[in-house]
C-alpha positions as CSV (number, residue, x, y, z in Angstrom):
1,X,-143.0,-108.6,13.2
2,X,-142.7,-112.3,12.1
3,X,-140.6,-113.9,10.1
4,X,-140.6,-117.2,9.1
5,X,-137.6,-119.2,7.5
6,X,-139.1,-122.4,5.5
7,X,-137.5,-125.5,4.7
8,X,-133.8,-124.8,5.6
9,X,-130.8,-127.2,6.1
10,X,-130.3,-126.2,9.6
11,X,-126.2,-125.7,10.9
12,X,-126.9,-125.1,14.4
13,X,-123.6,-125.7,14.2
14,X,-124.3,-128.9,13.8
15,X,-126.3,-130.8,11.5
16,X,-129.9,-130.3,12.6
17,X,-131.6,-131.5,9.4
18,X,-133.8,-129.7,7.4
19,X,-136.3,-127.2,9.7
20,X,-138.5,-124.0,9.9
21,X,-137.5,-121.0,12.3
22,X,-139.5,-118.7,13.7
23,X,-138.3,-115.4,14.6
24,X,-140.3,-113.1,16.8
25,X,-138.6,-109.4,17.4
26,X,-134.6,-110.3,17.0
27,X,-135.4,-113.7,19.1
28,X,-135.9,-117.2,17.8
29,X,-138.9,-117.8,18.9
30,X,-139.5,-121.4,17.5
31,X,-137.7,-123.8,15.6
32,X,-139.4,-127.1,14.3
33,X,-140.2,-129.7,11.2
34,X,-143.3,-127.6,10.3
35,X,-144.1,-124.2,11.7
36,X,-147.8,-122.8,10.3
37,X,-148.8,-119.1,11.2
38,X,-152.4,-118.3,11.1
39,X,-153.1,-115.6,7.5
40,X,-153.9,-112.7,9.7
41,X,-150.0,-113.1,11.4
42,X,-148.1,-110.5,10.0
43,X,-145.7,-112.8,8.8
44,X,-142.6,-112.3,6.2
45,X,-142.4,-116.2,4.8
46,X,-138.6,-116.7,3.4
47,X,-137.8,-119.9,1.4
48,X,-134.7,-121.3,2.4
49,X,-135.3,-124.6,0.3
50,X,-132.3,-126.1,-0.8
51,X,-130.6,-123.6,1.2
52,X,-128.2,-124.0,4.8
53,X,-128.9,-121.6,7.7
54,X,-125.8,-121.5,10.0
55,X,-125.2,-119.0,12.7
56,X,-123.8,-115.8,12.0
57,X,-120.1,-115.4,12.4
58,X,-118.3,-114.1,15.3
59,X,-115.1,-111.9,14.7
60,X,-113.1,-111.9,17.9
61,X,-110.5,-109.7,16.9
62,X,-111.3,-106.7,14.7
63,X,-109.5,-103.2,14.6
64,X,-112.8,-101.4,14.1
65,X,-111.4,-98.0,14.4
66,X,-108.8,-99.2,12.1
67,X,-105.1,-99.6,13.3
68,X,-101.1,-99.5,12.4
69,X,-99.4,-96.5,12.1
70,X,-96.2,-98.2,12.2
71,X,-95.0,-96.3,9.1
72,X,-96.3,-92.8,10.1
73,X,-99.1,-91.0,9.7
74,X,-99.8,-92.3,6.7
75,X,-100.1,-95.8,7.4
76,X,-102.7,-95.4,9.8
77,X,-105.6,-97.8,8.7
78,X,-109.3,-97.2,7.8
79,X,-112.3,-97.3,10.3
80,X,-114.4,-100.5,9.3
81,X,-118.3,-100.1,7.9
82,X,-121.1,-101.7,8.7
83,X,-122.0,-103.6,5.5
84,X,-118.2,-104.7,4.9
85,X,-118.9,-106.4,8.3
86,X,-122.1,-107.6,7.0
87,X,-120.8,-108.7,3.8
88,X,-118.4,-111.1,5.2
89,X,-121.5,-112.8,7.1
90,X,-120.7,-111.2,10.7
91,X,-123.2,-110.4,12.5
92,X,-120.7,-110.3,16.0
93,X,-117.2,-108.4,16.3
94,X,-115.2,-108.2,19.5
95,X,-113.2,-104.6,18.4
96,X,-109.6,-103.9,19.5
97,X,-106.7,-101.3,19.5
98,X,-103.5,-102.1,18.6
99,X,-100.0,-100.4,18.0
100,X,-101.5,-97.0,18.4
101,X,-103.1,-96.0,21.5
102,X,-101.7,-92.7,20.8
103,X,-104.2,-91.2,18.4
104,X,-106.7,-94.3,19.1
105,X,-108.3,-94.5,22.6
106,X,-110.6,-96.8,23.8
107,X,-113.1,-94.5,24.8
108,X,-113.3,-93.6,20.7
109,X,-113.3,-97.6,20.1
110,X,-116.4,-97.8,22.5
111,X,-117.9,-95.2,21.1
112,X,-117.5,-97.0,17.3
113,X,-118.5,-99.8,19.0
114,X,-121.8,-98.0,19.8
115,X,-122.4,-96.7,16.5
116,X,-121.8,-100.3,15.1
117,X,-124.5,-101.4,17.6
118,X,-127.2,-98.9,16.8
119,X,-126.5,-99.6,12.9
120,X,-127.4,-103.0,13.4
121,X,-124.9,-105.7,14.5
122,X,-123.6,-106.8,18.0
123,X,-120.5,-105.1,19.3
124,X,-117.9,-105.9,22.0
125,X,-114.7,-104.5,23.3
126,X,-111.3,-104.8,25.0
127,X,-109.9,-102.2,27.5
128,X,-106.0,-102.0,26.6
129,X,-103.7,-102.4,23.7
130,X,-100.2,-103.5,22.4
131,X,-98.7,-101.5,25.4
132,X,-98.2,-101.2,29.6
133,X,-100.2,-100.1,31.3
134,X,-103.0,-100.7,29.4
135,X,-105.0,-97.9,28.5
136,X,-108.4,-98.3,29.7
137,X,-112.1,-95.6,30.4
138,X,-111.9,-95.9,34.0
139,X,-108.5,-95.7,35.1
140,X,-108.4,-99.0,36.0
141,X,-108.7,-102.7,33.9
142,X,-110.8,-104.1,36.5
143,X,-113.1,-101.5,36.7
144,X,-113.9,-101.3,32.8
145,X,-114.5,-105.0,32.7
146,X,-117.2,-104.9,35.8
147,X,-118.8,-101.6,35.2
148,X,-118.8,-101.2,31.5
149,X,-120.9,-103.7,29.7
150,X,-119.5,-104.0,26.1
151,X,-115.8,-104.7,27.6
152,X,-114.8,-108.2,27.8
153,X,-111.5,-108.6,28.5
154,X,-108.2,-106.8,27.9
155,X,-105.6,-106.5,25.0
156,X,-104.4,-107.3,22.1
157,X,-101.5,-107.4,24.9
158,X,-98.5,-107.7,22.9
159,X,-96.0,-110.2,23.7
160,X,-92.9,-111.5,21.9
161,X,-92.9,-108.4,19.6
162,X,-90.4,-105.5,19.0
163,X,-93.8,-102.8,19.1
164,X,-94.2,-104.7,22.1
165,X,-94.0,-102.5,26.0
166,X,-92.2,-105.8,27.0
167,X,-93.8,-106.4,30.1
168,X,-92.7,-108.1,33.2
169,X,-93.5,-111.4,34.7
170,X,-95.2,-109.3,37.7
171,X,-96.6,-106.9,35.6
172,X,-98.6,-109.4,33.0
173,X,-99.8,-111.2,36.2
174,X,-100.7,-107.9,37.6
175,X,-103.1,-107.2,34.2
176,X,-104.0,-111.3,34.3
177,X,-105.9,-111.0,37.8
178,X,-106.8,-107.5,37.4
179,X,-108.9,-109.1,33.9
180,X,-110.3,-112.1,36.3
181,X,-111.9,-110.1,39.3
182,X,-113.3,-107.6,37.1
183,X,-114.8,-110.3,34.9
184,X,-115.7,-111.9,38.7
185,X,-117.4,-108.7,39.4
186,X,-118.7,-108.1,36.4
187,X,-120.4,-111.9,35.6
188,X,-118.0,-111.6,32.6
189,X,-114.9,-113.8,31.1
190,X,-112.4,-111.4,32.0
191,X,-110.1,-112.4,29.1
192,X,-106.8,-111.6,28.6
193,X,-106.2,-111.6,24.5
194,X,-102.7,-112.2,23.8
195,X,-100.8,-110.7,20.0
196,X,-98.4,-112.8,19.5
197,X,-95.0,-111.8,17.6
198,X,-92.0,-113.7,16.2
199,X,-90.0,-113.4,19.0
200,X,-88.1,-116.0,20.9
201,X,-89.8,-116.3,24.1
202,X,-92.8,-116.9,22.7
203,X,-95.4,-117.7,24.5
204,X,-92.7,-118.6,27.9
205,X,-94.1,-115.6,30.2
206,X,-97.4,-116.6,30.2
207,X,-96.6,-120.6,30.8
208,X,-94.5,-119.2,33.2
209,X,-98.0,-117.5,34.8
210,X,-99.9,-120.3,34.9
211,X,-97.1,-122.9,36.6
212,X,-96.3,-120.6,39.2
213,X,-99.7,-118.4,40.0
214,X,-103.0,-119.6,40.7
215,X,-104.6,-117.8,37.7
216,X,-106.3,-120.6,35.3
217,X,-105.0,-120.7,31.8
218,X,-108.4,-120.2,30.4
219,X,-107.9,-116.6,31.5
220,X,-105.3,-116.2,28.4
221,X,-106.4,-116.1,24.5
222,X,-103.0,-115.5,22.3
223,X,-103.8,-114.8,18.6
224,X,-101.4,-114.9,15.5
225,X,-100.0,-118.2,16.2
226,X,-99.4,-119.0,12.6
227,X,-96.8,-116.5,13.0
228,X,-93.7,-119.0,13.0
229,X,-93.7,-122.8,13.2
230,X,-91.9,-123.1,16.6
231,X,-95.0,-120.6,18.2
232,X,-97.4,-122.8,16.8
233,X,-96.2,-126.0,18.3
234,X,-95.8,-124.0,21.7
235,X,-99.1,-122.9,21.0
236,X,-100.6,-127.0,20.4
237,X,-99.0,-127.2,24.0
238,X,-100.2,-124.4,25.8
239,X,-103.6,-126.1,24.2
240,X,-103.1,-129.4,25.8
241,X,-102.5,-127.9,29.2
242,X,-106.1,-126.8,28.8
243,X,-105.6,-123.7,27.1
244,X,-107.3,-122.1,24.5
245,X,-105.6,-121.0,21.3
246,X,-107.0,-118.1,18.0
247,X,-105.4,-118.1,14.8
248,X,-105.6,-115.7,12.8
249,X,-107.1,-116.1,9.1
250,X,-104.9,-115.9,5.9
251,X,-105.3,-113.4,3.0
252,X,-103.4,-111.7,0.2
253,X,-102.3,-109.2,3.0
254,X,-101.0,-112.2,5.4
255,X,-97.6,-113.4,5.1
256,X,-97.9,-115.9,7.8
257,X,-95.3,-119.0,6.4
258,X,-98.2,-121.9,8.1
259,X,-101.6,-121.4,6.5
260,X,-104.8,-122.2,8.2
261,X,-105.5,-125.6,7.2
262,X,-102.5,-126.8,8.3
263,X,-102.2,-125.5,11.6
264,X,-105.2,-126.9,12.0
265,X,-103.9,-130.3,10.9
266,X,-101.2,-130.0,13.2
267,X,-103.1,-128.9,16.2
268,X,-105.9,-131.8,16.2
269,X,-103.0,-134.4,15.1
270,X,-101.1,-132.9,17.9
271,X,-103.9,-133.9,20.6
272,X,-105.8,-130.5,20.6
273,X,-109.7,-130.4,20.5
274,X,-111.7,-128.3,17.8
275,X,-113.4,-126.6,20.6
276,X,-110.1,-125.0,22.1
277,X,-109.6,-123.1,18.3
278,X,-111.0,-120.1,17.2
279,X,-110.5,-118.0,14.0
280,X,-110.1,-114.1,13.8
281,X,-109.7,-111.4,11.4
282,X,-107.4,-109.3,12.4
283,X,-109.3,-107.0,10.2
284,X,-108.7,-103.4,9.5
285,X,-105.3,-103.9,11.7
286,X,-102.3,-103.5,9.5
287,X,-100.1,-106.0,8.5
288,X,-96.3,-104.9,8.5
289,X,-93.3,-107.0,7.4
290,X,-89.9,-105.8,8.9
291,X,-86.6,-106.8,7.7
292,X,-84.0,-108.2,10.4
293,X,-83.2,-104.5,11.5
294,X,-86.9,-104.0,12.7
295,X,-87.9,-101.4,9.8
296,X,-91.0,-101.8,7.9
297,X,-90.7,-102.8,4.2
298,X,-94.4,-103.5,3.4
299,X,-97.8,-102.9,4.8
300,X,-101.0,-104.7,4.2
301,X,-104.5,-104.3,5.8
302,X,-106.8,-106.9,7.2
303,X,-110.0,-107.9,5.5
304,X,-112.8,-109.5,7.2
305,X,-113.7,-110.9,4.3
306,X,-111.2,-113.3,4.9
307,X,-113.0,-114.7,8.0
308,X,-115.7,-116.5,5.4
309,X,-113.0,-117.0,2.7
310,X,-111.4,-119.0,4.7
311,X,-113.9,-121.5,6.4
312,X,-115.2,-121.9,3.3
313,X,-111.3,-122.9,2.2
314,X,-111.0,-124.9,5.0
315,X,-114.4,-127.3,4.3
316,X,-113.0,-127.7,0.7
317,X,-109.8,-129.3,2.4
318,X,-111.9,-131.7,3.7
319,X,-112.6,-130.6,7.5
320,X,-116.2,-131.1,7.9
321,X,-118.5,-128.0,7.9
322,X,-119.8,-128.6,11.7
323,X,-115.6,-128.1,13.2
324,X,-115.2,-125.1,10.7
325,X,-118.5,-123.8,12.1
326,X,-117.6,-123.9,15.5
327,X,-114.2,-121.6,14.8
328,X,-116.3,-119.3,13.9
329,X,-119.2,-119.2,15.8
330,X,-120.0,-121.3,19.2
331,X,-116.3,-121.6,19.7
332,X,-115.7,-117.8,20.1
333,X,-119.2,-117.2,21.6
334,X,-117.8,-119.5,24.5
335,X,-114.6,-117.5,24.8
336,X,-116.3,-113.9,25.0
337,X,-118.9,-114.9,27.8
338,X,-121.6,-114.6,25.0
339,X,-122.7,-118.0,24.5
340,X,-125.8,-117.4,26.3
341,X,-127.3,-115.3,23.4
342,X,-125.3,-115.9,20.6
343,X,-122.8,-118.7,18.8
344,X,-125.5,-121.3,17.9
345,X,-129.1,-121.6,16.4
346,X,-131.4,-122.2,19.8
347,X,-134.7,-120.9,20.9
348,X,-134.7,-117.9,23.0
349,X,-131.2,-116.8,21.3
350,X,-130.7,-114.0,19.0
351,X,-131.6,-114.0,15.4
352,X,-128.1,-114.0,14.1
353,X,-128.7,-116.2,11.0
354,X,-126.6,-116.6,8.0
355,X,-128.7,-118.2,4.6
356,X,-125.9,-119.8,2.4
357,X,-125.9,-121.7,-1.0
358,X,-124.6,-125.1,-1.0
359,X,-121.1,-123.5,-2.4
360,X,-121.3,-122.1,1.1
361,X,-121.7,-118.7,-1.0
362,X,-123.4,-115.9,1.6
363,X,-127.0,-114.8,0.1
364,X,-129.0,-113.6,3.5
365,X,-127.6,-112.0,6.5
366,X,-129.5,-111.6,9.5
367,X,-128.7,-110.0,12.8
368,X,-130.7,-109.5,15.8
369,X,-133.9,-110.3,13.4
370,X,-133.3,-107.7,11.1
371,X,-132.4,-108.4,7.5
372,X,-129.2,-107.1,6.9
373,X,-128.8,-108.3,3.2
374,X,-131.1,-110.3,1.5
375,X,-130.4,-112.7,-1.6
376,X,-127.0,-110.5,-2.3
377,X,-128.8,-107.1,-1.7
378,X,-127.1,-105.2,0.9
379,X,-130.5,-103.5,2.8
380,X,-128.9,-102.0,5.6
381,X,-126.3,-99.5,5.5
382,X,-124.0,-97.6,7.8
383,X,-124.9,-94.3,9.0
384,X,-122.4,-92.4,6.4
385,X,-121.9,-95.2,4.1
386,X,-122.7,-94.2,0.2
């Protein structure tokens, strides 16, 4: 099957100008000024006229089997579905556990993960969780990363947090090289994905790693920096060393104090480059506040949705829409180890295409070359969804 996009304002993320794409299978086959197919081609012809074509959006960090629990039984949060991925313009996610590796396990997350897959979009994992050890398929960190291909990395390690296992300096550097020579084995990243909390030492154990061991600080993504204004300017640090930093997009059910925009403004005025940021969801995890005696008083939920709201927020500020882009899609694509398929507009890479209004409004979805919603019509489905 063909299908041929015509006239679009192409985002690759950068500003390409405007260009046709040809997509052959879930590849993109072809893109150029003018792309003609022969009448007997059995070609799909879509006008993107007036439209912008960007890549589809990577989600890093997304509680697909849902998370929390913090509050009982009752607080545990929903499993995700396909179209409310789809919906938000994602055609990647990068699924976690959190909290509750108790009545979550990663082999159930792989497993959703799966099912995710064969409904339509691209799915990734971590081994582990909030707690030590990590939980993991195998027995062993380094073994899930080399042997089982949709694990990436481990975490969300928590750090800095009262639900944390509080770790050890020899035990995180234990998990830190375990991550490394399984992605070494594996011809994969090896990241080790960091939750941040609100407490004091921050993000000290891990600076603490890379002064005194010889694992590389590109090993380490911490998330939730927003969390406090002292852990983000840690966090613009820990950047200029050479690390790489993931905050973690606002919504009604985020009660971050530092919004998005301006931790961006503070990390590039503080010396940090756009490519070193990424933005995550933090969907479908719950989001607790506790009072000062560590009980929960209030309990949101994360909405992917949020991932789109907010780079669309973000251009309105005034950042230009190629650095937004990148947060969201060749920026994580480089962190993951999937850059070689997916994060940018390229021939030979998947079809993961995104057809926007000039409002930056979502009106196409595409993943792997297969229209996932077209011109606000959700086409595909999840397996159970109504």
């Amino acid at each position: 099957m063909f299908t041929l996009i015509k006239g679009a304002s192409l985002y690759d993320p950068e500003k390409m100008g405007t260009r046709d794409i040809l997509i052959v299978g879930k590849i993109i086959a072809k893109i150029s000024d003018q792309i003609d197919l022969p009448d007997h081609f059995n070609t799909r012809v879509i006008s993107a006229s007036g439209k912008m074509v960007t890549p589809g959006l990577i989600d890093l960090h997304v509680h697909l089997l849902g998370g929390g629990g913090e509050g009982g039984p009752r607080t545990r949060t929903p499993e995700i579905t396909l179209s409310k991925i789809t919906r938000a313009g994602v055609t990647t996610v990068v699924g976690c556990l959190g909290t509750d590796d108790v009545s979550r396990r990663p082999e159930t997350l792989l497993a959703k993960a799966m099912q995710l897959e064969e409904e339509g979009i691209s799915t990734y994992i971590y081994c582990g969780s909030y707690q030590f050890p990590p939980p993991t398929i195998t027995g062993s960190v380094r073994k899930d990363i080399a042997l089982i291909p949709k694990v990436i990395g481990v975490g969300e390690i928590a750090l800095s947090d009262h639900r944390s296992s509080q770790p050890n300096f020899d035990e995180l550097c234990r998990v830190a090289a375990e991550a490394r020579v399984g992605g070494m084995i594996g011809g994969k990243v090896g990241l080790v994905h960091l939750h941040m909390g609100s407490g004091k030492r921050m993000l000290d154990p891990i600076l603490r790693i890379v002064k005194e061991t010889e694992i590389p600080i590109g090993q380490f993504l911490p998330t939730h920096l927003t969390r406090t204004q002292p852990l983000l300017e840690q966090s613009i640090q820990f950047a200029k060393m050479g690390g790489n930093i993931d905050f973690t997009v606002r919504g009604q059910e985020l009660h971050f104090p530092l919004t998005t925009g301006k931790a961006l403004e503070m990390a590039l005025d503080g010396g940090v480059t756009i490519d070193q940021i990424t933005l995550s969801s933090d969907s479908n995890g719950s989001m607790p506040i506790f009072d000062e005696k560590g009980k929960m008083i209030k309990l949101g939920v994360g909405d992917i949705e949020n991932l789109h709201f907010e780079w669309r927020e973000l251009v309105k500020e005034g950042f230009s829409l190629e650095d937004v882009l990148k947060m969201v899609t060749s920026n994580p694509a480089k962190r993951t180890g999937i850059f070689q398929s997916k994060g940018s507009i390229e021939e030979g890479k998947d079809a993961d295409l995104l057809i926007l209004s000039n409002d930056l409004k979502i009106e196409s979805v595409m993943a792997k070359g297969q229209m996932m919603i077209h011109q606000d019509e959700v086409l595909i489905k999840g397996t159970f969804e109504e």
